[in-house]
C-alpha positions in Angstrom: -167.7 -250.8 55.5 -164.4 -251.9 54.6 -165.1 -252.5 50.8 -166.4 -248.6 51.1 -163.0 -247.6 52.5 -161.1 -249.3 49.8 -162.8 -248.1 47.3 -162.2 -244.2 48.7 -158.5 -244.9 49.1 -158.4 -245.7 45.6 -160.7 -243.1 44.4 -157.9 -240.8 46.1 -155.3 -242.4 44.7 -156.6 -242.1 41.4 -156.5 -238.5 41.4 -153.2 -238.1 42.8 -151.9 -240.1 40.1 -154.2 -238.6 37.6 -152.3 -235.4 39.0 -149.2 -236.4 38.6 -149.4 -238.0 34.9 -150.2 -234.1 34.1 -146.9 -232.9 35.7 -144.8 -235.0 37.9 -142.9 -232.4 38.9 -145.4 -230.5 40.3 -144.9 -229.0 43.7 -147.0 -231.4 46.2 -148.7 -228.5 47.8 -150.3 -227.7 44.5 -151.2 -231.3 43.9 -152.8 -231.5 47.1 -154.6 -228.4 46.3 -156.3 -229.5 43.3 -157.2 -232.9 44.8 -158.6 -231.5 47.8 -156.2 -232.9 50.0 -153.4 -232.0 52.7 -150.1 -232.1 51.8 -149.3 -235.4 54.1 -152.0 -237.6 52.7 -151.2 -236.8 48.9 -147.3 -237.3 50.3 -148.9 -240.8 51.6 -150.3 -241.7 48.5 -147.2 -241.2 46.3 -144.7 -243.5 48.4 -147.7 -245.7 48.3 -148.1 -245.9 44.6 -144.2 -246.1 44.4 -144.0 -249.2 47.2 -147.1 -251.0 44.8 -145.3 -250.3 41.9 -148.6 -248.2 40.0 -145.5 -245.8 39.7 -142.8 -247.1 37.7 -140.9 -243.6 37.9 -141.1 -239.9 36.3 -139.6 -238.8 33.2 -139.7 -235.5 31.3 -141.3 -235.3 27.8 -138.8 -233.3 25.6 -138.9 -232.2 22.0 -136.8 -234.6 19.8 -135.6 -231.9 17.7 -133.6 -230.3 20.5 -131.8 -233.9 21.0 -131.0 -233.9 17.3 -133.1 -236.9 17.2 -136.2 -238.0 15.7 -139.3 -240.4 17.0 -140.3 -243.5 15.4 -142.7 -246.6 15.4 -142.2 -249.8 14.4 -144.9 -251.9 14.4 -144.4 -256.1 14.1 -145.9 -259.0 13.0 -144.9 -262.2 15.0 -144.5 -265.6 13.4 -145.9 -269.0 15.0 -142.7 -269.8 16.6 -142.9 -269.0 20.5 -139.9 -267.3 22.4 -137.8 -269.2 24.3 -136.7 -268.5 27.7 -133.6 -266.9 26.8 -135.0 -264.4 24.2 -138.3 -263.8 26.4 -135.4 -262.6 29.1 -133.3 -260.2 26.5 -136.4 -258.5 25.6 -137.6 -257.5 29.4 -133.7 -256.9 30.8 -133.0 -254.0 28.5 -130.4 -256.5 26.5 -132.0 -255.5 23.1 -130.2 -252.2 23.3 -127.1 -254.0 23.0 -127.9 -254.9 19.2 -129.2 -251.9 18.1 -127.2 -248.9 16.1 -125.6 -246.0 18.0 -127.7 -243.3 19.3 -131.0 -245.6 18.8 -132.9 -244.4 22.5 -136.0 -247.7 22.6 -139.0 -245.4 24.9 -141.7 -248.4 24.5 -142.2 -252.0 23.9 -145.2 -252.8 23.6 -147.6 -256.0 22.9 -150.6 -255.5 21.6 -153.8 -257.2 20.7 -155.1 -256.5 16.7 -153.0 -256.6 13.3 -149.9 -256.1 15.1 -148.6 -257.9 18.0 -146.1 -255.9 19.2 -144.8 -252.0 18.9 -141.6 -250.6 19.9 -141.2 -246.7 19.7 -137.3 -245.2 19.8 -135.6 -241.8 18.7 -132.7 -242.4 16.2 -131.2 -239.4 14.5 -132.4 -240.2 10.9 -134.5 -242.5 8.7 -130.7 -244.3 7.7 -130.3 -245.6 11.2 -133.8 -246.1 12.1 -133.7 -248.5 9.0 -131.1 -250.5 10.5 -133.1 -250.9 13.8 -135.0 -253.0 11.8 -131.9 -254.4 10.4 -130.3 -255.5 13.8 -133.8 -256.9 15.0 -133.9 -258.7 12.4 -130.6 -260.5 12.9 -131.4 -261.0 16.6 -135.4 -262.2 16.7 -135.6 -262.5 13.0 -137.1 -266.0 13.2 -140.2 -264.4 15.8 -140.8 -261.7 13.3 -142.7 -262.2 10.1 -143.6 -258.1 9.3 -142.1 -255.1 10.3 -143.9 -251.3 9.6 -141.8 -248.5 10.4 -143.3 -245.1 10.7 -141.7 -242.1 11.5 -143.7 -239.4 13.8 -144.2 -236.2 11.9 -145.3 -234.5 14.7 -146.5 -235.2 18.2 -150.3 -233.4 18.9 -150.1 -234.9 22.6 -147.1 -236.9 24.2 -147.3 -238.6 27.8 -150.8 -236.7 28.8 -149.4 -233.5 27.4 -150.3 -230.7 25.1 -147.6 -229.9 22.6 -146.5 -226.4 23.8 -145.3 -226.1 19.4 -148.8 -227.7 18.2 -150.1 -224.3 16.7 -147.1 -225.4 13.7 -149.4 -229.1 13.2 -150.7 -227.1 10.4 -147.5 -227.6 8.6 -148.1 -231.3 8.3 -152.0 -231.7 7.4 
């Protein structure tokens, strides 16, 4: 009986959050009407999800052109040489940022599992100072990092769960 009521309260959960990665800002009257739910228990669910930390926050997907900026990924080869305490702690605190070029904005670091073994996506305002990302890694976790690939996004079909509201224009770029 109990197993049964866990696995309901995460069922529920599920689609509250499935909900919310659609549109956080969404009114929680209309979330609880598209799950099926009252108002209080989808409100329940949320500070839930927030106390468990399944919710690490909200943010709003923007168009990098009206930030004068542009999106990139850089992809990364590491070398054999593990990360010491001291660098394994600059890359979770945020302290990377300090090394990087003005108006660099990091949105992911991710590691990964394939030919690469790590990604990091930013916005920088041209290919010049995107370049030097790259650069200023380099000088900082150079000896942890045998390859880099930097690719710059042409144009984003989907972004955070979302449709492109501008995609009718991705026949520009194919």
């Amino acid at each position: 009986m109990v197993k049964k009521n866990v696995e309901a309260i995460w069922a529920d959960s599920k689609k509250v959050l499935n909900s919310l990665e659609q549109n956080a800002k969404e009114n929680i009257d209309v979330i609880a009407k598209k799950c099926g739910f009252s108002r209080q228990k989808v409100w329940r669910i949320i500070k839930y999800l927030e106390k468990e930390k399944l919710i690490w926050g909200y943010t709003a997907v923007a168009d990098e052109e009206g930030k004068d900026l542009k999106h990139y990924v850089l992809l990364m080869n590491r070398t054999m040489v593990p990360l010491d305490e001291k660098m394994q702690k600059e890359v979770i605190s945020k302290k990377l940022d300090w090394y990087l070029p003005d108006l660099v904005q990091i949105e992911d670091i991710i590691i990964t599992h394939g030919k690469y073994d790590a990604m990091i996506t930013f916005y920088a305002p041209n290919l010049i100072t995107a370049r030097k990302v790259i650069e200023s890694l380099s000088r900082r976790i150079g000896k942890y990092i045998q390859e880099y690939v930097l690719l710059e996004t042409l144009f984003p079909i989907r972004k955070h769960y979302l449709k492109n509201p501008e995609v009718k224009n991705l026949t520009t770029y194919i």
